[in-house]
C-alpha positions as CSV (number, residue, x, y, z in Angstrom):
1,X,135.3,-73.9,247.0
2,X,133.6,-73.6,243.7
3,X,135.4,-72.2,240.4
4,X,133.2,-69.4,240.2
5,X,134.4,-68.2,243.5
6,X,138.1,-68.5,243.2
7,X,139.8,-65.2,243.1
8,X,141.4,-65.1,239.8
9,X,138.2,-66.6,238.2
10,X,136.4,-63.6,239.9
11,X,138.9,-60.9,238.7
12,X,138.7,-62.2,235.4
13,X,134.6,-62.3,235.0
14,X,135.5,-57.8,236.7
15,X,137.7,-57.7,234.0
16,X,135.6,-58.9,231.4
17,X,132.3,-57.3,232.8
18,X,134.5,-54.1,232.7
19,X,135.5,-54.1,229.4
20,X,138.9,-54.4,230.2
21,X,139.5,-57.6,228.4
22,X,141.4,-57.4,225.1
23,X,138.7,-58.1,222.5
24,X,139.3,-61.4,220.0
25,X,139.5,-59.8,216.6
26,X,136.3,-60.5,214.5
27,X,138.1,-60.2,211.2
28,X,141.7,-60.7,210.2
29,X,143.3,-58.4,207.3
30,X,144.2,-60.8,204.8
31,X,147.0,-58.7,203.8
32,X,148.6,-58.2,206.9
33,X,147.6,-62.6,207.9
34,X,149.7,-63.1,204.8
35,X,152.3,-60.9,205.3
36,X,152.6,-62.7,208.8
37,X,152.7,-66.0,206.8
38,X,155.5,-65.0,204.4
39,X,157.8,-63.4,207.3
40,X,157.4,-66.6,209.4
41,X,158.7,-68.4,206.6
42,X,156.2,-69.3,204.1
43,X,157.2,-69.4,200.8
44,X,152.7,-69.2,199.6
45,X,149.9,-68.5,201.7
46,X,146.3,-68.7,200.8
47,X,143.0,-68.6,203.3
48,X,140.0,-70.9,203.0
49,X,136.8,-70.8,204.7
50,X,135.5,-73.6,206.6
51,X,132.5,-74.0,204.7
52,X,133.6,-73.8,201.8
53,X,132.2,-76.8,199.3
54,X,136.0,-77.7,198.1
55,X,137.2,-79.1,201.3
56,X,133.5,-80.1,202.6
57,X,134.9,-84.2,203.1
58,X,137.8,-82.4,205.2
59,X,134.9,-81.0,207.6
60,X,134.2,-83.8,209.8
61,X,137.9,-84.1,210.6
62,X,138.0,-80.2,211.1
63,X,135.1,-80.5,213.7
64,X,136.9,-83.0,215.3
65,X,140.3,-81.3,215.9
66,X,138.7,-77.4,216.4
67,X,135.3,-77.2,216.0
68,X,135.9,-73.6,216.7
69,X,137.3,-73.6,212.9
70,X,136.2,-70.6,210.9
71,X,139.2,-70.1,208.8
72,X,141.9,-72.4,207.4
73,X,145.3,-71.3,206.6
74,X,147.2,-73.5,204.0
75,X,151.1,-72.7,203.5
76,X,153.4,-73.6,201.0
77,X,157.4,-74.1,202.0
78,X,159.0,-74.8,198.6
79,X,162.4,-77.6,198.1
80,X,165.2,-77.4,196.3
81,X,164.7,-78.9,193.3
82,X,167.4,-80.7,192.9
83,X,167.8,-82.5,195.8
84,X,164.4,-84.1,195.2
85,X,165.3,-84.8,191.6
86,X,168.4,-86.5,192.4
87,X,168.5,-90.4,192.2
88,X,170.5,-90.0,195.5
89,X,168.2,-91.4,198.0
90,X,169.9,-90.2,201.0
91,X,170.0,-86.1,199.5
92,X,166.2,-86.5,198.2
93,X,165.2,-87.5,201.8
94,X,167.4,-85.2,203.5
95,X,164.8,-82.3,201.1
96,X,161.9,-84.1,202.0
97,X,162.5,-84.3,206.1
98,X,164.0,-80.9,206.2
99,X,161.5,-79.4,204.7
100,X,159.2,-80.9,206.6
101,X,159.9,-79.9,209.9
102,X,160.0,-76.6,208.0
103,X,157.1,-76.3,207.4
104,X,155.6,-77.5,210.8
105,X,158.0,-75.1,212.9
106,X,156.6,-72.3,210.2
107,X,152.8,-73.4,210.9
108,X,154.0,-73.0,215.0
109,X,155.3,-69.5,214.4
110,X,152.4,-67.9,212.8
111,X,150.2,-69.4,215.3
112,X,152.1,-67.6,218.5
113,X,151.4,-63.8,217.7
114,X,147.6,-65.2,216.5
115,X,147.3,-66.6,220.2
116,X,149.1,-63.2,221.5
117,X,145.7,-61.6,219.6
118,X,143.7,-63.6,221.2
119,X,143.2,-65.7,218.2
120,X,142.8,-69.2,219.0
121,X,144.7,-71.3,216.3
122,X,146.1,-75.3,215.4
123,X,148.0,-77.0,213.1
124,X,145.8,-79.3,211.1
125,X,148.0,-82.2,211.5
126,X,151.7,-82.9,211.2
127,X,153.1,-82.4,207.2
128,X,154.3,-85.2,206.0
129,X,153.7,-88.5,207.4
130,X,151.0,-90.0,208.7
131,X,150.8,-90.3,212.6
132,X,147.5,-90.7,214.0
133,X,148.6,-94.9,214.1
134,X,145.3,-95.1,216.5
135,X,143.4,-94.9,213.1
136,X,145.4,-97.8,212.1
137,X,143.1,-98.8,208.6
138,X,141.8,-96.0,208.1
139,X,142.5,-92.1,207.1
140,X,146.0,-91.7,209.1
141,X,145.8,-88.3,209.4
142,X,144.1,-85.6,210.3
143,X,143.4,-82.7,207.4
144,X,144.3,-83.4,203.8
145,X,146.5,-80.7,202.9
146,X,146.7,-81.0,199.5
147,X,142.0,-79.9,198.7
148,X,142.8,-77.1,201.2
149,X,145.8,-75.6,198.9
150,X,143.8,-76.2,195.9
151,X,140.8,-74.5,197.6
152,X,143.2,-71.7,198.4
153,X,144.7,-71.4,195.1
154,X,147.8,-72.2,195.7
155,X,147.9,-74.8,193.2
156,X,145.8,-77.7,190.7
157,X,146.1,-81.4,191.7
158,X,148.4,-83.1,189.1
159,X,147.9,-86.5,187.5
160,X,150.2,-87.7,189.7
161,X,148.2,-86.8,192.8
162,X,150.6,-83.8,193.9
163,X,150.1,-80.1,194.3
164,X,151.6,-78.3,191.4
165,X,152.3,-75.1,192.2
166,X,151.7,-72.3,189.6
167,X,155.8,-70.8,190.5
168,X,157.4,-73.5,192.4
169,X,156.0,-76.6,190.0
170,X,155.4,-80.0,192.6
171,X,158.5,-78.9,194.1
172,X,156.7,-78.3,197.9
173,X,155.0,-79.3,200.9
174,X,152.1,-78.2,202.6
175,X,150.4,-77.4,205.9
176,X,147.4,-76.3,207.3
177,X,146.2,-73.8,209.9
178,X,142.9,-74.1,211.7
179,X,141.7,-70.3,213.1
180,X,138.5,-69.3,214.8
181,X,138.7,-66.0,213.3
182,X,137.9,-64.7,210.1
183,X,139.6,-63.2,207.0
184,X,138.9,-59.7,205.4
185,X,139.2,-61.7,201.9
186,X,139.3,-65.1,201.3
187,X,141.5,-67.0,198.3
188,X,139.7,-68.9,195.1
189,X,141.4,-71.3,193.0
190,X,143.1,-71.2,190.1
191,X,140.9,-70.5,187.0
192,X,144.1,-72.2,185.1
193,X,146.1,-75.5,185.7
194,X,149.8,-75.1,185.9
195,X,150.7,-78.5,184.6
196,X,149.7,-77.3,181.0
């Protein structure tokens, strides 16, 4: 039997002829995508096209993971600051892991009612550590978190390498959400640095 003949394959191509199909959203409210963001935990959202110039050395790695990419979503999950500032190794990593799997269960929640919509949506790679060990010697990972928040304003990149925040200082992590839809209105960076 061929695909095209199987019975739920022909249902679906009635449906879909029919109009019966629930349509993908062309374009997202930004206000309501955000308000989305902050309820699934969040703690700063901002929204980035894919062609935009800022994260244009993140594009080949985008392609790679969803070439379907029209919109990336970059989230902020602040720490508590002082549990990172601590010389206590054990509390400052306790921050650092917690948060981290934070932030990636937040990325997985706002990515279920987006596939609900018919949105199709991906994390951009783990936050935090490295993992892709298969690109042992090279770039470890997938998207670079950090030129997508500053493309989304969510933040200037310090001297010492790290987002600062304009409310929450360096005091966060990041993620990344790739979408194929679009955004009624897309972030800009900062016009000021925080760290002065």
């Amino acid at each position: 039997m061929q695909l095209a003949e199987h019975p739920t394959v022909k249902q679906f191509r009635e449906q879909e002829a029919a109009g019966h199909l629930q349509p993908h959203p062309q374009k997202l409210d930004a206000a309501w995508l955000r308000q989305l963001c902050l309820q699934e935990g969040a703690d700063d959202v901002g929204f980035v096209e894919v062609d935009r110039p800022e994260i244009a050395d993140q594009r080949a790695d985008i392609d790679w993971v969803f070439p379907e990419t029209r919109t990336l979503i970059s989230i902020v999950r602040r720490m508590n600051r002082e549990n990172v500032r601590t010389p206590a190794r054990s509390i400052a990593n306790l921050e650092f892991h917690h948060t981290t799997d934070e932030i990636n269960e937040i990325a997985r929640k706002i990515i279920a009612p987006l596939e609900r919509m018919g949105v199709r949506a991906t994390t951009g790679g783990a936050a935090g550590f490295p993992m892709e060990a298969d690109r042992w010697g090279a770039k470890m990972w997938i998207i670079s978190h950090k030129p997508v928040a500053v493309a989304a304003g969510l933040g200037h990149m310090g001297i010492h390498r790290n987002v600062i925040h304009p409310k929450f200082g360096n005091f966060i992590l990041l993620g990344t959400i790739l979408m194929d839809a679009e955004v009624s209105e897309y972030s800009r960076p900062l016009d000021y640095n925080p760290c002065l």
